[in-house]
N, C-alpha and C positions, 0 to 999 in steps of 0.2 A: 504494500500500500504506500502509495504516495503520504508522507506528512510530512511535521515542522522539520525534521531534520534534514531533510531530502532538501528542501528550500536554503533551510541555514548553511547547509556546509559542501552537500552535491551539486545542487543546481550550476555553482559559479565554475567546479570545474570542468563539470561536465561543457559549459558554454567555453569555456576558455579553449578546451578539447578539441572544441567545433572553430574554431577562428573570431575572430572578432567579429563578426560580421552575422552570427549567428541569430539563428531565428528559433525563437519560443513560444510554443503553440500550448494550451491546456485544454485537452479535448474531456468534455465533461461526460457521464452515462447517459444524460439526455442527446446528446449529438449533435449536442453546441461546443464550435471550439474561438478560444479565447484567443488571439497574438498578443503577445504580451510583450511591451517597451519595459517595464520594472518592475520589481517585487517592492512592493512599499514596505510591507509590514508580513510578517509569520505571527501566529499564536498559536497554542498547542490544537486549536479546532479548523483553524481556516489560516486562510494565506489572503492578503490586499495585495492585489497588482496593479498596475499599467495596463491599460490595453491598450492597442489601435481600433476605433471604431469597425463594425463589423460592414462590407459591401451589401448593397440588395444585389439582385442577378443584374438588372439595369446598371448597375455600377456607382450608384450611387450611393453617401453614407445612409446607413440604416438611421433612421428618426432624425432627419435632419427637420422637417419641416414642423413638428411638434415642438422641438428644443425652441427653434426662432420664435415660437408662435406663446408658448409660455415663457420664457427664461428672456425674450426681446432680446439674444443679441444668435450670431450667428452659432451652430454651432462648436466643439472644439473637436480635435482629432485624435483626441485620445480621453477617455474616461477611466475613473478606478473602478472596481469591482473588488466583491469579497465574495472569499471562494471555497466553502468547506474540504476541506480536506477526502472525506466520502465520495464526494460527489466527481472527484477526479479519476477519470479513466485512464490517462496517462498524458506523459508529456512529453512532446511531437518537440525533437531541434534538431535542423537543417542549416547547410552553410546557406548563407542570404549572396548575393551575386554581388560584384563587384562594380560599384554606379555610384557616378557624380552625384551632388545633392544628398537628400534627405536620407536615413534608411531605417530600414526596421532591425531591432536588435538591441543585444547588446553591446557596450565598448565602446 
C-alpha cells in the first residue's frame, strides 16, 4: 500500500531515478488520475499535492467556466487536493520530454 512513508522518503528518489524532468501521476481506485506538480503536505491518512488541472477530451481545462463565474477571476492551472492514502491505486512516473518553456514535474 501506498502511505506517509512512500511520500516522505520514496517518492523523491524514486523521481530523482527518473530525471528531472519526471512526471507524477496518482491514479486513484475510482479511475481518476491526478499529475501532480508537488507534495504539499503527508499525514499519516492522506497526502496534499499539486496538481495540474485535469483536460476535458475538447482540450480544454476541466471547470474553467464555473471557477470565472463564482471565484470572478480566471481560472489557475494548478489546484491542491487531499488525497487518502486508501484510495491510491498506484503511482504512475515517467520521464517528461525535453521542451522549452513551462513543464510538468518535478526539479
Amino acid at each position: 500500500m501506498i502511505d506517509a512513508r512512500y511520500f516522505r522518503e520514496q517518492l523523491a528518489r524514486d523521481v530523482q531515478a527518473m530525471g528531472d524532468r519526471a512526471v507524477v501521476e496518482l491514479r486513484l481506485l475510482g479511475g481518476h488520475v491526478h499529475r501532480v506538480r508537488s507534495v504539499v503536505d503527508v499525514s499519516d491518512g492522506h497526502v496534499t499535492v499539486e496538481r495540474f488541472q485535469t483536460r476535458t477530451e475538447e482540450g480544454s481545462w476541466e471547470g474553467d467556466g464555473w471557477r470565472e463565474q463564482v471565484m470572478g477571476a480566471p481560472a489557475k492551472d494548478t489546484e491542491r487536493v487531499i488525497v487518502p492514502f486508501e484510495s491510491i491505486l498506484d503511482v504512475i512516473l515517467s520521464p517528461g520530454r525535453a521542451a522549452a518553456g513551462s513543464r510538468i514535474g518535478f526539479g
